[in-house]
KEROLO-860302 format. One record per residue (C-alpha): residue number from 1; residue in three letters; x, y, z. Coordinates in Angstrom, 3 decimals. Last residue first. Layout:
# residues N
<node NUM, "ALA", <X, Y, Z>>
...
# end
This chain:
# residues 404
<node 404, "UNK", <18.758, 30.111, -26.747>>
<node 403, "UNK", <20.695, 32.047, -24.355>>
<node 402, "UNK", <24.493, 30.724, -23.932>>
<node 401, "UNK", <24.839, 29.791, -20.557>>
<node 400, "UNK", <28.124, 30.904, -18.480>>
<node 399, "UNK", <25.965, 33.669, -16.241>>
<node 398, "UNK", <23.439, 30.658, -14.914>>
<node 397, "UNK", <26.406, 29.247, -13.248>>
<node 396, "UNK", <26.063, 25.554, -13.087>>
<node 395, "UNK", <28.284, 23.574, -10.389>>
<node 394, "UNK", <30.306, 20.254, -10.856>>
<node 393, "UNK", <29.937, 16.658, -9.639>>
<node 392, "UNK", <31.649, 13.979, -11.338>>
<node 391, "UNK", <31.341, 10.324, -12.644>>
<node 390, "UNK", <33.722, 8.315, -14.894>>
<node 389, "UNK", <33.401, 6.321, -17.920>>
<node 388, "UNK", <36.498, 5.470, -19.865>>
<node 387, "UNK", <36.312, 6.041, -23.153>>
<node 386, "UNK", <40.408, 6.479, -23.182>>
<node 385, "UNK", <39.845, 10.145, -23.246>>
<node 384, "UNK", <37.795, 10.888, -20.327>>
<node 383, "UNK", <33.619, 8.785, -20.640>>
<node 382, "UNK", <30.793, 11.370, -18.783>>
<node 381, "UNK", <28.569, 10.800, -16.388>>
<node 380, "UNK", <26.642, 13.414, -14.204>>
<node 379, "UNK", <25.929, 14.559, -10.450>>
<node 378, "UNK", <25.058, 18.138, -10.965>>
<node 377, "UNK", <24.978, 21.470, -8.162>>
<node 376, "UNK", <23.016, 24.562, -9.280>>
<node 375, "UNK", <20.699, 24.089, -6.165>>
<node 374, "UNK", <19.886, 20.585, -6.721>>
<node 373, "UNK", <20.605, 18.198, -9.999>>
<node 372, "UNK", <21.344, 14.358, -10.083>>
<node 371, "UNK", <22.024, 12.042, -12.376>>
<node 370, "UNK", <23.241, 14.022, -15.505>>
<node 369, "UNK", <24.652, 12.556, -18.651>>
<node 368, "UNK", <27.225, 13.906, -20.055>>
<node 367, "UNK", <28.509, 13.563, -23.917>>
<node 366, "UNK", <27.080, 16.982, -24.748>>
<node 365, "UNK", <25.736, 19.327, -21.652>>
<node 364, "UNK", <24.446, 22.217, -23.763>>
<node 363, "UNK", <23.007, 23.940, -20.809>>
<node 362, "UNK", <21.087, 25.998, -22.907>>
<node 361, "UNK", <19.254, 28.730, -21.887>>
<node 360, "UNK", <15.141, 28.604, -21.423>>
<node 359, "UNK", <12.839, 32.358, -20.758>>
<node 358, "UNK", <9.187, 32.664, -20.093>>
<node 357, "UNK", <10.332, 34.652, -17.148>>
<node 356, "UNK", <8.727, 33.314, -14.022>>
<node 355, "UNK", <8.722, 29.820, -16.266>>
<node 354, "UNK", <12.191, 29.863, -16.045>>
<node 353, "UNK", <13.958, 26.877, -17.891>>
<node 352, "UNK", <17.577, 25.260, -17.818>>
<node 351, "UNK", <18.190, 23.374, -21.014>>
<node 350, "UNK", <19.759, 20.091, -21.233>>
<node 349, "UNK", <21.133, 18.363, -24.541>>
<node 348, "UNK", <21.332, 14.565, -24.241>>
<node 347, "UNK", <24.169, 12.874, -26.743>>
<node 346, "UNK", <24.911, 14.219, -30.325>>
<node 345, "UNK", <23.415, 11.528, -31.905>>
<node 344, "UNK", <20.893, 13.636, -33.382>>
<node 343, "UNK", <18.010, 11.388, -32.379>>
<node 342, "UNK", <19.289, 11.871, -28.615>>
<node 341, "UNK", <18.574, 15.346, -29.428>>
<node 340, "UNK", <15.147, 14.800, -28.748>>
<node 339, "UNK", <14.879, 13.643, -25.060>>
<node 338, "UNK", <16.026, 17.233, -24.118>>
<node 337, "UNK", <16.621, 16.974, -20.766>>
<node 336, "UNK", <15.285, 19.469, -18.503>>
<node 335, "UNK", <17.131, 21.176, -15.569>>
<node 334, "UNK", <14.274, 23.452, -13.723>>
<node 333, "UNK", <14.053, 27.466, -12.897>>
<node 332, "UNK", <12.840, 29.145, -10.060>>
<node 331, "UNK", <14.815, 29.916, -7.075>>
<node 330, "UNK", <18.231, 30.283, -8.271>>
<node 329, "UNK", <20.562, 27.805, -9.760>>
<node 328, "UNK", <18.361, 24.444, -11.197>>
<node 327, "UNK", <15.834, 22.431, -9.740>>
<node 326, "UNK", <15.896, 18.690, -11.175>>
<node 325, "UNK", <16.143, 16.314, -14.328>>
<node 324, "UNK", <12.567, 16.861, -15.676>>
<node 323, "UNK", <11.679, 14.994, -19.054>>
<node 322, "UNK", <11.885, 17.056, -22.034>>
<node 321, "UNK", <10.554, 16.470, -26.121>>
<node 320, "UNK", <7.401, 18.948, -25.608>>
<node 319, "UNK", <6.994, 21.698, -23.008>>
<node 318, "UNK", <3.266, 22.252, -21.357>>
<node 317, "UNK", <3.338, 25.442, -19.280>>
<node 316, "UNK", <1.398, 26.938, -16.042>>
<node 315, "UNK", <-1.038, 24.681, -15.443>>
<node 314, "UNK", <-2.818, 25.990, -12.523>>
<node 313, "UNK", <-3.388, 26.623, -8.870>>
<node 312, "UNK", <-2.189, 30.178, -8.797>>
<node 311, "UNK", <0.947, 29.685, -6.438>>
<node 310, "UNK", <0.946, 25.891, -7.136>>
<node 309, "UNK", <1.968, 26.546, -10.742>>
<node 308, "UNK", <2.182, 23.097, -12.529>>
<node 307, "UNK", <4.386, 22.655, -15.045>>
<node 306, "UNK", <3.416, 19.664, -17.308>>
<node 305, "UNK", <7.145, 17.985, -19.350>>
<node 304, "UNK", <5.614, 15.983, -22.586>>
<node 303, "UNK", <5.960, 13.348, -24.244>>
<node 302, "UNK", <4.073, 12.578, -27.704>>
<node 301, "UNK", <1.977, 9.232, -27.773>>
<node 300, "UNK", <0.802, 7.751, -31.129>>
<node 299, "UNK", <-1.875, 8.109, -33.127>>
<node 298, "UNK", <-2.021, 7.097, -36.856>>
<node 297, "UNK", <-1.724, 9.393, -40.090>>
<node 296, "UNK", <1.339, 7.304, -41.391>>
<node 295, "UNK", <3.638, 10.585, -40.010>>
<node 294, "UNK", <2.206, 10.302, -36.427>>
<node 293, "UNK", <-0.565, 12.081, -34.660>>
<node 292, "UNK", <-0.633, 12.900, -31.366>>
<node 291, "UNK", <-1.981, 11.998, -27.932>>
<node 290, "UNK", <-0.790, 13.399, -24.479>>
<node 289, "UNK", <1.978, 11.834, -22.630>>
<node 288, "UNK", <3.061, 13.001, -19.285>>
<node 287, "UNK", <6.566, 14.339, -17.107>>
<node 286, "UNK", <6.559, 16.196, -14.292>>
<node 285, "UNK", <7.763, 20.079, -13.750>>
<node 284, "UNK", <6.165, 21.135, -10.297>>
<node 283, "UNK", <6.476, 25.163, -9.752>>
<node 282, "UNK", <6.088, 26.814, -6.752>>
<node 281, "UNK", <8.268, 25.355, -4.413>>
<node 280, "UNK", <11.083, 28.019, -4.651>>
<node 279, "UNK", <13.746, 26.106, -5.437>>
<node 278, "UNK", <11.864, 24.558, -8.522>>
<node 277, "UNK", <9.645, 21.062, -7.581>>
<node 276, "UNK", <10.681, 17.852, -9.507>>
<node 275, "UNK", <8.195, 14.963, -10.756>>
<node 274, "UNK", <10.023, 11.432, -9.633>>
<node 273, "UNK", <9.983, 9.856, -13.492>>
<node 272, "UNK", <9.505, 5.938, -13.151>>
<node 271, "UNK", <6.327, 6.241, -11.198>>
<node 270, "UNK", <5.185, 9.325, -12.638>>
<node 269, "UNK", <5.099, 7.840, -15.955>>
<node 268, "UNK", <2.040, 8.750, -17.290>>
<node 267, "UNK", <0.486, 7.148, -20.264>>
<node 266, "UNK", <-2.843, 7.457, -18.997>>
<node 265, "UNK", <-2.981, 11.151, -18.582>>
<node 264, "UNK", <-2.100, 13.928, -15.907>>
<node 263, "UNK", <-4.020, 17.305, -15.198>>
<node 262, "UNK", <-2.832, 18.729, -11.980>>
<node 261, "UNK", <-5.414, 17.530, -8.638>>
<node 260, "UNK", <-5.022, 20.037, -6.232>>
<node 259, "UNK", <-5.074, 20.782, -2.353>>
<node 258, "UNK", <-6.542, 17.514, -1.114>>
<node 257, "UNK", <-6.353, 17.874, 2.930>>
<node 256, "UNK", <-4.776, 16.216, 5.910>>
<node 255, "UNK", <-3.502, 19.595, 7.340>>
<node 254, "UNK", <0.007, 18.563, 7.880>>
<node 253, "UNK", <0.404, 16.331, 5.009>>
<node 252, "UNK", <-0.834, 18.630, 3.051>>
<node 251, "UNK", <-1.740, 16.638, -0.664>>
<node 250, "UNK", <-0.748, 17.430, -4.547>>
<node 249, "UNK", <-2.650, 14.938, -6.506>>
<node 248, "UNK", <-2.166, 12.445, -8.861>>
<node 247, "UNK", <-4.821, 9.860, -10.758>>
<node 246, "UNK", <-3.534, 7.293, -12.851>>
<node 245, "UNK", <-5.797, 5.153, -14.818>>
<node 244, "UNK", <-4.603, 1.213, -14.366>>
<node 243, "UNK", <-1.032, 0.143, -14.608>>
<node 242, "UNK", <-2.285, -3.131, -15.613>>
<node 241, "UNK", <-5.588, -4.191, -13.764>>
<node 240, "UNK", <-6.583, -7.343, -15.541>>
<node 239, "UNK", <-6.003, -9.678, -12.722>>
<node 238, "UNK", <-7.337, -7.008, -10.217>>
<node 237, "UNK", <-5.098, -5.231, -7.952>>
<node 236, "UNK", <-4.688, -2.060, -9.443>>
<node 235, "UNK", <-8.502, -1.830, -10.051>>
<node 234, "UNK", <-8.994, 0.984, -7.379>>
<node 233, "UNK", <-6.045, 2.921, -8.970>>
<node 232, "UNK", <-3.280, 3.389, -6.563>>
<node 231, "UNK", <-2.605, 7.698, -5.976>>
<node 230, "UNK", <0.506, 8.969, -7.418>>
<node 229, "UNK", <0.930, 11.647, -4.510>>
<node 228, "UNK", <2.682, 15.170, -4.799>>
<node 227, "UNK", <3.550, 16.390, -1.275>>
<node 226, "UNK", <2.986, 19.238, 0.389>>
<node 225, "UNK", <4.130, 20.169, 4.124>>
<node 224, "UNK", <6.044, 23.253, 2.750>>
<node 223, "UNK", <9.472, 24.738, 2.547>>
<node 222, "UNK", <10.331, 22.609, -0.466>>
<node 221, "UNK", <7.647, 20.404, -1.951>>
<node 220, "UNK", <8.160, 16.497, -1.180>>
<node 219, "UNK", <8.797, 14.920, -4.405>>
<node 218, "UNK", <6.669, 11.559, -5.076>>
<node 217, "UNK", <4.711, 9.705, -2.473>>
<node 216, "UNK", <3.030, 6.389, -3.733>>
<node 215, "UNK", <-0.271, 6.055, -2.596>>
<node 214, "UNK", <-2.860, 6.402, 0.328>>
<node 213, "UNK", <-4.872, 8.905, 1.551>>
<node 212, "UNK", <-6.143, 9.988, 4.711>>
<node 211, "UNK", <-3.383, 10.402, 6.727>>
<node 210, "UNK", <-2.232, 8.030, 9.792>>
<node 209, "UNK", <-0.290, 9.366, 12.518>>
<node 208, "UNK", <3.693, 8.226, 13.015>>
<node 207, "UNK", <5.345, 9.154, 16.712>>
<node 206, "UNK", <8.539, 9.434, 16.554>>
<node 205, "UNK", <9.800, 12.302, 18.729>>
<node 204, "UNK", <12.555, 14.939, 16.793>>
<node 203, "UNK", <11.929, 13.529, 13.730>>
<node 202, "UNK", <8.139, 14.684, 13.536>>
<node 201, "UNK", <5.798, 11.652, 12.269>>
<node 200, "UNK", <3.880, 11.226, 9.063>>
<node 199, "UNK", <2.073, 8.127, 7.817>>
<node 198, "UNK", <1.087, 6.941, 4.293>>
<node 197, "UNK", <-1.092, 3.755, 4.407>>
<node 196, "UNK", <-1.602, 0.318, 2.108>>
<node 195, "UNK", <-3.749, -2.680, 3.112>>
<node 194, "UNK", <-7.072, -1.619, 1.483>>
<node 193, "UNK", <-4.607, 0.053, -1.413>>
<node 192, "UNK", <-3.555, -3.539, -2.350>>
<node 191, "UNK", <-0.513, -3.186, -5.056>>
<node 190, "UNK", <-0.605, -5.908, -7.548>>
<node 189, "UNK", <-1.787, -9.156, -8.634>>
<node 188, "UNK", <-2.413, -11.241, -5.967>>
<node 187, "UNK", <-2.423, -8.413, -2.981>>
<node 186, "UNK", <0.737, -6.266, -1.844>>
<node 185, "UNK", <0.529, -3.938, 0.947>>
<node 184, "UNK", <2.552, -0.761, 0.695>>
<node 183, "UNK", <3.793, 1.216, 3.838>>
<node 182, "UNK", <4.457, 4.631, 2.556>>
<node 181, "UNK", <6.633, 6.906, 4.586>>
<node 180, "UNK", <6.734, 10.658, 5.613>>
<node 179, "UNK", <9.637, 11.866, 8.276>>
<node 178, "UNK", <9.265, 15.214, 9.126>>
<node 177, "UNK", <11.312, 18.069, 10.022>>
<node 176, "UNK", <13.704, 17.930, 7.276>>
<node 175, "UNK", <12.872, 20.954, 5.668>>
<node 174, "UNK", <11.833, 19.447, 2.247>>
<node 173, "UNK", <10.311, 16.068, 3.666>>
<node 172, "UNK", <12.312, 13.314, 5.048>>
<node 171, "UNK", <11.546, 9.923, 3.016>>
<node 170, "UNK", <10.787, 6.421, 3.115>>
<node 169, "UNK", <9.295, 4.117, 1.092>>
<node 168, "UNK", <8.525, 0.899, 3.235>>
<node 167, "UNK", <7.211, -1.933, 1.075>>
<node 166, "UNK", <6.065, -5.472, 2.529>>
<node 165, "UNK", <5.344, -3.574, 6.386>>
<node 164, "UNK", <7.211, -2.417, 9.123>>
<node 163, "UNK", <7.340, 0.560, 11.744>>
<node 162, "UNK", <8.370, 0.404, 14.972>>
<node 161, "UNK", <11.181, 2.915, 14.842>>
<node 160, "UNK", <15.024, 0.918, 13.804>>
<node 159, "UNK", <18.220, 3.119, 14.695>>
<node 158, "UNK", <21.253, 2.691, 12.884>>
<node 157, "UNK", <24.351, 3.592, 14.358>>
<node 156, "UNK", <27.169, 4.015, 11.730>>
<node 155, "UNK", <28.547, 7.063, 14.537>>
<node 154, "UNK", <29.043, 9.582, 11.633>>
<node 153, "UNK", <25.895, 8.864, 9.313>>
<node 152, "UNK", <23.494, 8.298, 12.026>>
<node 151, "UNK", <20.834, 5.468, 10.008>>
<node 150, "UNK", <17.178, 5.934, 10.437>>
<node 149, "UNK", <15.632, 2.367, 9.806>>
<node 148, "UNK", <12.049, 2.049, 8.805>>
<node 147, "UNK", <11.717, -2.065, 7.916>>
<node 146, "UNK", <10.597, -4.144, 5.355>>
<node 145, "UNK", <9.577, -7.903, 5.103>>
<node 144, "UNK", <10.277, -10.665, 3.039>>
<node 143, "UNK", <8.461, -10.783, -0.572>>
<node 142, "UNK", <6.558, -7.787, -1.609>>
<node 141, "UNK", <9.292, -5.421, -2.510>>
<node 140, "UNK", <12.509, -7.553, -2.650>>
<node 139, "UNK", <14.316, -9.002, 0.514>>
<node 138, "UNK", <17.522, -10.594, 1.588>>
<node 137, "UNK", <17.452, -12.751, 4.912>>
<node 136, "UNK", <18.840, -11.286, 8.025>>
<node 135, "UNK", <15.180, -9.693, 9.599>>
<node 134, "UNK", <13.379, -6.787, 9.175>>
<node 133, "UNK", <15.274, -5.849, 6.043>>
<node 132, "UNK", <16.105, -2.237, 5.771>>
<node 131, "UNK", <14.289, 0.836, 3.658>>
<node 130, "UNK", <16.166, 3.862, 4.723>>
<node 129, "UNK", <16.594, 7.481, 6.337>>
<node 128, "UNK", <20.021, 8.858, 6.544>>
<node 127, "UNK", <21.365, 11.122, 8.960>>
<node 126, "UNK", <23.901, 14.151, 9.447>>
<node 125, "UNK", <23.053, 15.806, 5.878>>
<node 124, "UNK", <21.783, 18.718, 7.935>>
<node 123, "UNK", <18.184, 19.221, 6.477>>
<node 122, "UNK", <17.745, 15.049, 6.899>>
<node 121, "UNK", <19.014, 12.904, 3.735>>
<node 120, "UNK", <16.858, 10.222, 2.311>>
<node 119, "UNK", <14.891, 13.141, 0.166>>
<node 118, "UNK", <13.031, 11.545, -2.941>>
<node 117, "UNK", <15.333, 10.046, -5.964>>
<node 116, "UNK", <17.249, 7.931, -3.844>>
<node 115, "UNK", <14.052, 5.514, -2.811>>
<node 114, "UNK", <12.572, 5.478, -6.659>>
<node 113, "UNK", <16.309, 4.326, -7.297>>
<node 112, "UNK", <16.175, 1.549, -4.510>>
<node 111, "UNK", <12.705, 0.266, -6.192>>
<node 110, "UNK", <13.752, 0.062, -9.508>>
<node 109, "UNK", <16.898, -2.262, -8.237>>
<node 108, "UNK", <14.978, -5.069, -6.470>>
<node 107, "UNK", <16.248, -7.852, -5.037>>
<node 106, "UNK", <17.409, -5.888, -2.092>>
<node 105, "UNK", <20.248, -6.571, -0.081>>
<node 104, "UNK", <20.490, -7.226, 3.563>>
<node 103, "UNK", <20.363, -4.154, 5.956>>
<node 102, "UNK", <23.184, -1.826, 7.006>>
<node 101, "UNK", <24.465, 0.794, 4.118>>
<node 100, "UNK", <28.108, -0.332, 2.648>>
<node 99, "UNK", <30.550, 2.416, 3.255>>
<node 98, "UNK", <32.704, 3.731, 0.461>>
<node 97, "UNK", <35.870, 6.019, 1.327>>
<node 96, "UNK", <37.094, 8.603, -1.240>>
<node 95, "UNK", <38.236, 11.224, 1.936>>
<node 94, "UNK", <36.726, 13.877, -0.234>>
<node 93, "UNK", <33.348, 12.271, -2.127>>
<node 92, "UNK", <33.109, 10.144, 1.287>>
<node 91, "UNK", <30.606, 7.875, -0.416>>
<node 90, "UNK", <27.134, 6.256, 0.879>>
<node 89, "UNK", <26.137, 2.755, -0.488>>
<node 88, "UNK", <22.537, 1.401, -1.155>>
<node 87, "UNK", <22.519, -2.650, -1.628>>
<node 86, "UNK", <21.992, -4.570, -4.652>>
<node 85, "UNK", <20.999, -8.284, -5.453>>
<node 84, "UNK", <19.554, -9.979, -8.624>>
<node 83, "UNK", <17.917, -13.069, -9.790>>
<node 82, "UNK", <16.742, -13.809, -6.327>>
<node 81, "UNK", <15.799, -17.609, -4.705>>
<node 80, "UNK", <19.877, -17.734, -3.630>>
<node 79, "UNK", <20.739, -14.433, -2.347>>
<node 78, "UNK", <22.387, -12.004, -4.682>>
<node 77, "UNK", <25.905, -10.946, -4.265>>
<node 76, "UNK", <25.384, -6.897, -4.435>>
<node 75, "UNK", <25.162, -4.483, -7.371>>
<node 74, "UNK", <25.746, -0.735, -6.345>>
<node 73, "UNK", <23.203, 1.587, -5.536>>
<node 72, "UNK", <23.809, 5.457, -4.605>>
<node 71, "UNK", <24.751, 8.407, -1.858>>
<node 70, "UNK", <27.086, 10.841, -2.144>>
<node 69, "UNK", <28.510, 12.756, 1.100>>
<node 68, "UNK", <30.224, 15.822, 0.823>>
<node 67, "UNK", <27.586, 18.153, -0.919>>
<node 66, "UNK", <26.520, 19.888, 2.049>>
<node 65, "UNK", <22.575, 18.568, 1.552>>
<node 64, "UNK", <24.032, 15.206, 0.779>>
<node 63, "UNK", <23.670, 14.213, -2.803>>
<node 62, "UNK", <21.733, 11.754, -4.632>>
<node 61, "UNK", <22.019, 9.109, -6.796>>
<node 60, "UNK", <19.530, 7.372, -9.126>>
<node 59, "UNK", <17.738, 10.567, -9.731>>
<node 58, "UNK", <17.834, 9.090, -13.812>>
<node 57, "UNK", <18.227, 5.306, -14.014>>
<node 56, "UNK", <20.991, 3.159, -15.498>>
<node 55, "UNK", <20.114, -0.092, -13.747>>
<node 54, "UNK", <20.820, -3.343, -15.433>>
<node 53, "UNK", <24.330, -2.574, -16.401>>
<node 52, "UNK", <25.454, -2.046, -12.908>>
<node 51, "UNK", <29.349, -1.586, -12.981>>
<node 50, "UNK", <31.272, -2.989, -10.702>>
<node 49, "UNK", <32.940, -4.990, -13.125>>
<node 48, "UNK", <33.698, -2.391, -15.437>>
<node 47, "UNK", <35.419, -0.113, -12.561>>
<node 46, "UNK", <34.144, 3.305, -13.150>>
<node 45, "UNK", <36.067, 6.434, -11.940>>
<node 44, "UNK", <34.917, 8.392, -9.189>>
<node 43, "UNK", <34.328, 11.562, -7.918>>
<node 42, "UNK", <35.957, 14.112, -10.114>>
<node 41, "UNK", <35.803, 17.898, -9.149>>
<node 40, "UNK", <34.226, 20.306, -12.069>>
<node 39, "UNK", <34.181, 23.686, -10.907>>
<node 38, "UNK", <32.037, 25.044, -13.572>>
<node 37, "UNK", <29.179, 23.988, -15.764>>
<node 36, "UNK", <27.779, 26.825, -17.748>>
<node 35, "UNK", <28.337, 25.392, -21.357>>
<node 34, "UNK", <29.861, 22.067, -21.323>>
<node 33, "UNK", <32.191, 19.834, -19.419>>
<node 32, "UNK", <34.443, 21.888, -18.095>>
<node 31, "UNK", <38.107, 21.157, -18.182>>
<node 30, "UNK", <41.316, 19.789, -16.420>>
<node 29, "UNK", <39.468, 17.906, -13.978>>
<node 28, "UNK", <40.090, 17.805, -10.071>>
<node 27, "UNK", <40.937, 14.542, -8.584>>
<node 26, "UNK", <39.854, 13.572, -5.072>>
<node 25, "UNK", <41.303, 10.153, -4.470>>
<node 24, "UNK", <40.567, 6.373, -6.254>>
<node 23, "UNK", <38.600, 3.735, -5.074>>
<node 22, "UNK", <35.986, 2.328, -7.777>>
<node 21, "UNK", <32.554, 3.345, -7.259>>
<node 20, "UNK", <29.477, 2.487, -8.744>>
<node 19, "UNK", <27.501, 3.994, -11.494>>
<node 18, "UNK", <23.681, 4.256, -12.779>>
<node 17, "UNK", <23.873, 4.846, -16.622>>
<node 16, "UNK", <20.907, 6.651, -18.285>>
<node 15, "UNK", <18.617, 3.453, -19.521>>
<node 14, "UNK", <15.708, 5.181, -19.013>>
<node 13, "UNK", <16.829, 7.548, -21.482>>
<node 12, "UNK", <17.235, 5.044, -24.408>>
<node 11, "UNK", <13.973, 3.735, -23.269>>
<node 10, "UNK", <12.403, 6.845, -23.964>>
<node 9, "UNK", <13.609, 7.134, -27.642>>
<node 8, "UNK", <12.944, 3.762, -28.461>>
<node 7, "UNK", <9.870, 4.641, -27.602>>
<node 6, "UNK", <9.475, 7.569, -29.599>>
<node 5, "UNK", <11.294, 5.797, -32.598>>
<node 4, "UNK", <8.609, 2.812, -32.222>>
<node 3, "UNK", <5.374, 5.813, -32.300>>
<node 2, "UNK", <7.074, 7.101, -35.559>>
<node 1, "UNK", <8.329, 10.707, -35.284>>
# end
């Protein structure tokens, strides 16, 4: 495959469709949508002119731990010196309702779907944690200011802990016990990591500490205090700094230490593609490049999907063609997307892999395309019979896959 069809390739799947909500009641659907995917409940049909063409991103909605509550961005009026505006909106998938999400609206979409594709719910679904505006004007990541707000989901009472800065990620880790947020400074030309800091603080008492590294936060690993970290290069900020040479690590946040450092290239995406931990927490699917040659005897780069075992502190499996969509039914295995098939026009295929058992079923999954996936539940688009796009959630039963 020619390096342009490769890209095109990826691009086509960054551009998976973020959707809004139109009202509309509970509606349960007639039929499955593929192989293994039962209990198929309608959320929400799509109303064209709610419909955010600019943002179609993978993990760019995200369910409540109890599945009734679903949270994602919509497109907001934007203010005046922006060329866009959204805001983060939570759904009651049974009662139908929409509530708008305090704070004024972001100019920045990107950066709301890297927020919804970590952990904004606590363990019990009751609370949200969130990125707000310090003040009433609009903000984008480095202009304005940010602030940690913890929002109470029944009541609508948000809560604002002293802690600001240009970019606040946010996120609960895997239990819910924690709160973990990077505060990113901005220099000239890019992140600062002088300025920058990742702090940690139980929920219970806020009270953030300082650890000793800084950089962007990516999946937090179930029923542990590890987190995967896309550190800043030290040239990030220079005027010819680009993306810079990545360097990730997997980090305890409770005992301050470096744990591992799992092979990852230049062309990395990590960024763009939150890596994804199985039930279990033992095995960390995330997506690379690694060189190859094309058909006119060039080099181009080949995607890849790295699983890293933390239980033995190695690579585990490299799987071509995939990009990770999120932990599947049972304790071990991962969703994947197929990033090949889109060349067959027959829409995204997913596969559900088990590196415990060297074993990958289809999913099938043709003319869907999933959002969200956690503990054999999906969040997915998919057009009804007058090509009208709507968005469900459904469950996968391991039993009703065909075995490749």
């Amino acid at each position: 495959m020619k390096e342009e069809t490769a890209m095109k390739t990826l691009n086509q799947l960054a551009c998976l469709l973020v959707v809004t909500a139109a009202s509309g009641a509970l509606v349960q659907a007639a039929k499955p949508a593929g192989a293994g995917i039962t209990k198929e409940t309608l959320i929400f049909k799509l109303d064209k002119s709610r419909d955010i063409r600019e943002n179609r991103g993978l993990h760019s909605m995200q369910l409540s731990p109890d599945g009734k509550m679903l949270l994602y961005v919509q497109q907001a009026p934007k203010a005046a010196d922006q060329d866009r505006g959204y805001r983060l909106v939570l759904r009651d998938i049974k009662a139908g309702k929409d509530t708008v999400l305090p704070g004024a609206p972001s100019g920045s979409d990107d950066f709301l779907v890297a927020y919804t594709s970590m952990n904004p719910f606590d363990a019990k679904g009751k609370k949200l944690v969130i990125p707000v505006a310090a003040g009433d004007k609009p903000v984008r990541p480095g202009k304005g200011t940010m602030q940690l707000g913890v929002y109470d989901i029944k009541s609508g009472k948000l809560d604002k802990p002293d802690l600001s800065g240009p970019i606040i990620f946010p996120t609960y880790d895997a239990g819910g016990g924690n709160l973990i947020v990077f505060v990113m400074a901005r220099g000239e030309h890019g992140p600062d990591p002088a300025g920058s800091k990742i702090v940690v603080s139980p929920v219970d008492k806020i009270k953030f500490r300082k650890i000793g590294i800084v950089g962007l936060t990516r999946s937090p690993c179930p029923g542990t205090s590890v987190m995967p970290i896309l550190l800043i290069p030290p040239n990030r900020d220079a005027p010819d700094g680009g993306r810079g040479t990545p360097k990730f690590v997997l980090y305890d946040t409770k005992s301050d230490k470096q744990l591992a450092a799992p092979t990852v290239h230049s062309g990395s995406r990590l960024d763009d593609y939150n890596p994804q931990w199985t039930a279990d927490g033992r095995f960390l699917y995330y997506f690379d490049t690694e060189k190859d040659s094309d058909p006119d005897g060039g080099i181009q780069d080949k995607s890849i999907v790295r699983v890293w075992d933390r239980g033995k502190n190695i690579e585990r499996a490299i799987i071509e063609g995939a990009i990770p969509v999120g932990p599947g039914p049972g304790e071990s295995t991962m969703i994947l997307l197929k990033t090949m098939s889109r060349l067959k026009k027959k829409g995204p295929g997913y596969v559900i892999d088990d590196p415990t058992s060297s074993k990958t079923v289809s999913l099938g999954g043709e003319g869907i395309r999933i959002l969200y996936a956690r503990g054999g539940l999906i969040v997915y688009v998919k057009e009804n019979a007058d090509d009208q796009e709507q968005v469900f959630h459904a469950e996968i039963k391991l039993s009703g896959a065909k075995k490749k």
